[in-house]
C-alpha positions as CSV (number, residue, x, y, z in Angstrom):
1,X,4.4,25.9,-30.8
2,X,3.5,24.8,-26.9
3,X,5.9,25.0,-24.6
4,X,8.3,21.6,-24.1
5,X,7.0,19.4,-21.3
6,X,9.0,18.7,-18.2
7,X,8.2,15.6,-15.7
8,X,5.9,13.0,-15.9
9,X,3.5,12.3,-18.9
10,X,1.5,9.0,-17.7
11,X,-0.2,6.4,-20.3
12,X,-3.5,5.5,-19.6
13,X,-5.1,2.2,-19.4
14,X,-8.8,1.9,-20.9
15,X,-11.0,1.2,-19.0
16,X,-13.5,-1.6,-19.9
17,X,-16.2,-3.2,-18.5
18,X,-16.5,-7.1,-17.6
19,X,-17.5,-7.8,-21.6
20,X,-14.4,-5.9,-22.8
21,X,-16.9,-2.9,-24.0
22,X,-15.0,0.7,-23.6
23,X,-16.2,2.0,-20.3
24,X,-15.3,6.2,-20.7
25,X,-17.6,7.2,-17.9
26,X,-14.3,6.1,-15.4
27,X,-12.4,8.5,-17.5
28,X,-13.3,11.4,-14.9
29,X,-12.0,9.7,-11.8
30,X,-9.5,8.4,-13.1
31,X,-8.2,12.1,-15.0
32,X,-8.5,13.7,-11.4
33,X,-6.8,10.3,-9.8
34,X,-3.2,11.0,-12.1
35,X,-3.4,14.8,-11.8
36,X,-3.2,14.5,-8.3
37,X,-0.3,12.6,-8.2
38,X,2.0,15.0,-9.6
39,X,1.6,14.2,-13.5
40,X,2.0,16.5,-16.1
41,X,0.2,15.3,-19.0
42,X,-1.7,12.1,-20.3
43,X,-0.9,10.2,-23.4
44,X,-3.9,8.4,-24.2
45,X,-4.6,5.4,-26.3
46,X,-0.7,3.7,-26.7
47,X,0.3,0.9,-26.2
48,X,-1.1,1.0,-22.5
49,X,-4.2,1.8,-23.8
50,X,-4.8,-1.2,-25.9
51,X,-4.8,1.3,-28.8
52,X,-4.1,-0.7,-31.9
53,X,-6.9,-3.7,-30.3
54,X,-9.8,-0.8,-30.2
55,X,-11.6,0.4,-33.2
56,X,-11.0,4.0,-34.5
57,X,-14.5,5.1,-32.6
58,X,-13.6,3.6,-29.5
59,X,-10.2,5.8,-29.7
60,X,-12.1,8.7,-31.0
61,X,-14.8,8.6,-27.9
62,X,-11.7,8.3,-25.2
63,X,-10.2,11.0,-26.7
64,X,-12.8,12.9,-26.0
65,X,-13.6,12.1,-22.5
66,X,-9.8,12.5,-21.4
67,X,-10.2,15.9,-23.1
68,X,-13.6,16.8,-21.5
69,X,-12.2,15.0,-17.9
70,X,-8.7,16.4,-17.8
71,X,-8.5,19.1,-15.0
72,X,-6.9,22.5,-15.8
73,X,-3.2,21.6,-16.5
74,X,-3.4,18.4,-17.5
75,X,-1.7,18.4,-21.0
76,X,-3.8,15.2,-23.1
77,X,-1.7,13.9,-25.4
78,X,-3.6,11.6,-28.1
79,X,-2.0,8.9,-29.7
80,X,-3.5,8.9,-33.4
81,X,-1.3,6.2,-35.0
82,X,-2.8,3.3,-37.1
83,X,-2.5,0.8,-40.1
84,X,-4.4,3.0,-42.3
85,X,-3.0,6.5,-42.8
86,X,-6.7,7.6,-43.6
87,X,-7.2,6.0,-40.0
88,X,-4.2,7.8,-38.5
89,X,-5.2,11.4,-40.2
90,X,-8.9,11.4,-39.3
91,X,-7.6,10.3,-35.5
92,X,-5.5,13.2,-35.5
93,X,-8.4,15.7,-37.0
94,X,-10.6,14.6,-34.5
95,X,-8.1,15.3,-31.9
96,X,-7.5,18.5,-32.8
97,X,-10.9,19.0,-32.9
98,X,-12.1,18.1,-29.7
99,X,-9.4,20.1,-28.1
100,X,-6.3,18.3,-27.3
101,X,-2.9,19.4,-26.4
102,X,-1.2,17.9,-28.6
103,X,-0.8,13.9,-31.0
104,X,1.7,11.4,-30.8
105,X,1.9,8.3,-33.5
106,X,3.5,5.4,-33.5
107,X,3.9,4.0,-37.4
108,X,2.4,1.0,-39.5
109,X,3.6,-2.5,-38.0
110,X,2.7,-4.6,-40.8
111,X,3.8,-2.9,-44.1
112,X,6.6,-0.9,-42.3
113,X,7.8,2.3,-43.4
114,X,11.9,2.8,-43.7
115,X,13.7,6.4,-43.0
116,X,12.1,8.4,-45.8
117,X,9.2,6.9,-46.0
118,X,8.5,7.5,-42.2
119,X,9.3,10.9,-42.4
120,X,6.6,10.9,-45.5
121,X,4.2,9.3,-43.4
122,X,4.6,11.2,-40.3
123,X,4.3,14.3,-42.0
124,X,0.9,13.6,-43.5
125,X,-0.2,12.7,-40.0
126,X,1.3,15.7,-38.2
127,X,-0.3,17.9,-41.3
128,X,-3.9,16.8,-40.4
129,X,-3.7,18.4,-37.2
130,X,-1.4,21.3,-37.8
131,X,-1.6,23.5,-34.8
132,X,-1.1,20.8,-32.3
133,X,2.4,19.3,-31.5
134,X,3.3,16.4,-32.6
135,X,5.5,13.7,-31.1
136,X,6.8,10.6,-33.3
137,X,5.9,7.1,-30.9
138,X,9.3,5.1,-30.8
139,X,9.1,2.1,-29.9
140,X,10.7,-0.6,-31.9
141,X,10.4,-3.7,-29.7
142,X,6.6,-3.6,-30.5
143,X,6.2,-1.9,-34.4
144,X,9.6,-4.0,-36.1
145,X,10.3,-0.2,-37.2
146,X,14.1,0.4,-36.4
147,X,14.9,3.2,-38.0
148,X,17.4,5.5,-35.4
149,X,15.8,8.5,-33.9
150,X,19.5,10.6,-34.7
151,X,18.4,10.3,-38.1
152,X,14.7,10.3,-37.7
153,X,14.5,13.1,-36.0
154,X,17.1,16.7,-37.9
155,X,15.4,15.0,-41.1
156,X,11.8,15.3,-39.8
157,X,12.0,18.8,-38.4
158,X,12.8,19.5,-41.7
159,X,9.4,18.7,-43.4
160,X,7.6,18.9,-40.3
161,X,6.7,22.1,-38.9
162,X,4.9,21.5,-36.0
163,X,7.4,18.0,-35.0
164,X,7.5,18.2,-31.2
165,X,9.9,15.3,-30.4
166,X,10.0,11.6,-29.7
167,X,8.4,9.2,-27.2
168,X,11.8,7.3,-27.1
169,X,10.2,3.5,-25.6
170,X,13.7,2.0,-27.0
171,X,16.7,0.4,-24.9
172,X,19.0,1.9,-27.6
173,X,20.5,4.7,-25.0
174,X,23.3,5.2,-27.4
175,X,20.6,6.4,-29.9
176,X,19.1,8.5,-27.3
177,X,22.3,10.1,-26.1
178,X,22.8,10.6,-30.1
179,X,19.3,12.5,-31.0
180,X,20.1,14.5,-27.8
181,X,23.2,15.6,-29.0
182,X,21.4,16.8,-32.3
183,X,18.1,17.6,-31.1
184,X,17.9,17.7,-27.7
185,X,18.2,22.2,-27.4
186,X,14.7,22.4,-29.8
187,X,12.7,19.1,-29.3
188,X,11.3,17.3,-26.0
189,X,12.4,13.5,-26.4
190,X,10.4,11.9,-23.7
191,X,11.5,8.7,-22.1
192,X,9.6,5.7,-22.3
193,X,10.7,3.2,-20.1
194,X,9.8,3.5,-16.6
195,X,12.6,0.7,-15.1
196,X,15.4,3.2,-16.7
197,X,14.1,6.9,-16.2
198,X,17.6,7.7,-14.5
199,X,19.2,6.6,-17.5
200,X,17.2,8.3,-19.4
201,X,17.8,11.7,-17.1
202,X,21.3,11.1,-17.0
203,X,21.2,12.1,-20.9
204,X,19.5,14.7,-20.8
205,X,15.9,13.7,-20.7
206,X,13.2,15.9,-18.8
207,X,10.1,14.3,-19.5
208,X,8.8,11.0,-19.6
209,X,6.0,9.2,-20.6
210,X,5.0,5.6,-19.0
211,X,2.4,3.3,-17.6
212,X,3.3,2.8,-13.9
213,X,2.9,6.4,-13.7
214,X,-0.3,6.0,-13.7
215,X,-0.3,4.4,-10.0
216,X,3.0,4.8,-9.0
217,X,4.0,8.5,-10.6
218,X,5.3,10.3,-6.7
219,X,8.1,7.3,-6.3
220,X,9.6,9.0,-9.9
221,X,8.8,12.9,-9.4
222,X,11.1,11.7,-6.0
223,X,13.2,10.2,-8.1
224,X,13.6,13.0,-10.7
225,X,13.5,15.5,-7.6
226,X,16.8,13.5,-6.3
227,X,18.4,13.5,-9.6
228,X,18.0,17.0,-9.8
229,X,19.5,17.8,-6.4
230,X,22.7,15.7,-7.4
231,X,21.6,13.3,-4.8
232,X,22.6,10.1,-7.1
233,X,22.3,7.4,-4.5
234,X,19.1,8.6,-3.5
235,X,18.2,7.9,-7.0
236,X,19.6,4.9,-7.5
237,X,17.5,3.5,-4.1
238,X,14.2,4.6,-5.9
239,X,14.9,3.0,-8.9
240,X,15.6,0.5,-7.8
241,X,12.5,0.3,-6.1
242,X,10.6,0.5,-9.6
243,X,12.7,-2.1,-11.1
244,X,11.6,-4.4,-8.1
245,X,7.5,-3.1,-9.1
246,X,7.6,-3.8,-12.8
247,X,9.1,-7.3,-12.1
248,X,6.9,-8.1,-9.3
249,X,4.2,-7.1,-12.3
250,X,6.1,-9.1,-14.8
251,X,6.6,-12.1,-12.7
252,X,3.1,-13.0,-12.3
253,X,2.2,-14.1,-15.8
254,X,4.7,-12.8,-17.7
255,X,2.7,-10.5,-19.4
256,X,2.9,-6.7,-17.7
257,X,-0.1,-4.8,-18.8
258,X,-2.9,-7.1,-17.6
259,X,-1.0,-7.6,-14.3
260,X,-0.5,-2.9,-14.1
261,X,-4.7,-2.8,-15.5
262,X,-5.5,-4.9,-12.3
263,X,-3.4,-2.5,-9.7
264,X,-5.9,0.3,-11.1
265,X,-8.7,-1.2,-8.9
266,X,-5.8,-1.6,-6.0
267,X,-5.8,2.6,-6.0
268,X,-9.4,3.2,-6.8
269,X,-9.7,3.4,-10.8
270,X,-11.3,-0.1,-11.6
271,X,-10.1,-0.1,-15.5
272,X,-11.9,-4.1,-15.9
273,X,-10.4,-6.5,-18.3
274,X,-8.2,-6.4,-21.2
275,X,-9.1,-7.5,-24.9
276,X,-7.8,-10.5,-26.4
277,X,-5.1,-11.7,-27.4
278,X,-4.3,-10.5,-23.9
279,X,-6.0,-12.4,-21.2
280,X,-7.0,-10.6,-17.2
281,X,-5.5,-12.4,-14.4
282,X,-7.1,-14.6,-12.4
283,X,-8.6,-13.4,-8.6
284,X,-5.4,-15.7,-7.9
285,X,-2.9,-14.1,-9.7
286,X,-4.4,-10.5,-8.7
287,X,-3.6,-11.9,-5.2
288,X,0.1,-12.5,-6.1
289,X,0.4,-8.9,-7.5
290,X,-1.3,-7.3,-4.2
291,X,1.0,-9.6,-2.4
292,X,4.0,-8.8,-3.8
293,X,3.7,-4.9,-4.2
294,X,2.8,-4.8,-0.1
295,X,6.2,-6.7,0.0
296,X,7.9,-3.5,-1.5
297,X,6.3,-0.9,0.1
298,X,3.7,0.0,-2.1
299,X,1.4,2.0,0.3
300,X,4.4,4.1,1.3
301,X,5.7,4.7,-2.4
302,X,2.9,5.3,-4.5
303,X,1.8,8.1,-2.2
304,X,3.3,11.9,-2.5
């Protein structure tokens, strides 16, 4: 199996063109634009990515040009969950195929799968590409599935051979103190939400996987860096700092991802609209977001 990833793993946006049409020939800049910043891998097509709003050939075709684009390094991590587990197996064939490091999935969020039958269901996912690592997508507040990842995970790695961990996107840090008491010496579980990183580092977490990483990733690897060196005020000042960003993000329309697409043109990687339901912010409210951030600093943080 690949080794475990340390540090930061960012999310992707998609980027699309004015008619919503999937736009991969920004893929290049944009692969070079996250390396540079300090990141370790890419997790392509989540929930940053719009993934479950894009057809399986739309995912299929990104995976590809984050694969082709990614510059030497640059682990590509390709999310392959879907409704249909015919979907979710010939997303996770294709990955391997074309070359990634390694598949993540996040389960079915209609009919939705309980203890054993996730560990069923991941299994036959992980089994269709079975030389890649694979990493079980957590994240509750979106997919209704609650089932604990202390459980989830010692009964997975049972009928899972090549189970890399958990993208832990949860609030539940009791449930993610838990898995790392039972897990945490033989699986990565990668934290997923950005305004709480030092929580997550403070049990035991040593990767992470989130969107503002994508703009904002040096602010964190200084904020890791100062975890590391036991300087815990330090810390706390730059998380702080985040917290501030993702509300300023949140604040302008309530609705985060539209609000972190449009600071991708702010840094050079123009990733276009979103597709419905969600709805691109007016030149207005891309005003208020370009506002705010300069209120905080951005300049100064985003930049190593």
């Amino acid at each position: 199996m690949a080794d475990r990833i340390e540090g930061l793993v960012a999310a992707p946006f998609t980027p699309m063109d004015a008619d919503g049409r999937v736009h991969p020939d920004a893929v290049e800049g944009y692969a070079a634009l996250v390396a540079r910043s300090g990141v370790a891998g890419a997790f392509v097509c989540g929930t940053t990515g719009e993934s479950l709003l894009l057809t399986a050939e739309e995912r299929m075709l990104l995976a590809e040009a984050w694969i082709d684009a990614a510059p030497e390094g640059l682990r590509v991590i390709v999310h392959t969950g879907a409704e249909s587990l015919d979907d979710a197996e010939r997303l996770a064939g294709h990955a391997a195929a074309s070359g990634a490091w390694g598949i993540g999935a996040m389960p079915p969020t209609f009919f939705r799968p309980g203890g054993v039958d996730l560990v069923a269901w991941c299994a036959a996912v992980a089994a269709a590409a079975p030389d890649l690592p694979f990493y079980y997508y957590h994240i509750p507040g979106m997919t209704g599935v609650h089932v604990p990842m202390a459980d989830f995970l010692p009964a997975a790695a049972e009928r899972i051979p090549n189970l890399a961990g958990v993208k832990f996107t949860h609030e539940d840090l009791c449930d993610f103190g838990l898995a790392m008491d039972a897990c945490g010496d033989r699986l990565d579980l990668l934290y997923g939400r950005d305004e709480s990183l030092l929580a997550g580092l403070a049990l035991g977490a040593r990767g992470a996987v989130g969107s503002t990483y994508n703009f904002a990733a040096p602010l964190y690897v200084r904020l890791m860096e100062a975890f590391d060196a036991g300087d815990l005020d330090r810390a706390r000042d730059l998380q702080r700092t985040a917290r501030q960003m993702i509300r300023t993000l949140r604040g302008v329309t309530g609705d985060f991802l539209p609000a972190a697409k449009a600071v991708m043109a702010m840094v050079g990687v123009d990733c276009g609209t979103v597709r419905p339901p969600l709805a691109s912010l007016t030149p207005n409210e891309v005003d208020a977001v370009r506002e705010g951030l300069e209120r905080l600093g951005f300049d100064d943080f985003r930049n190593r």
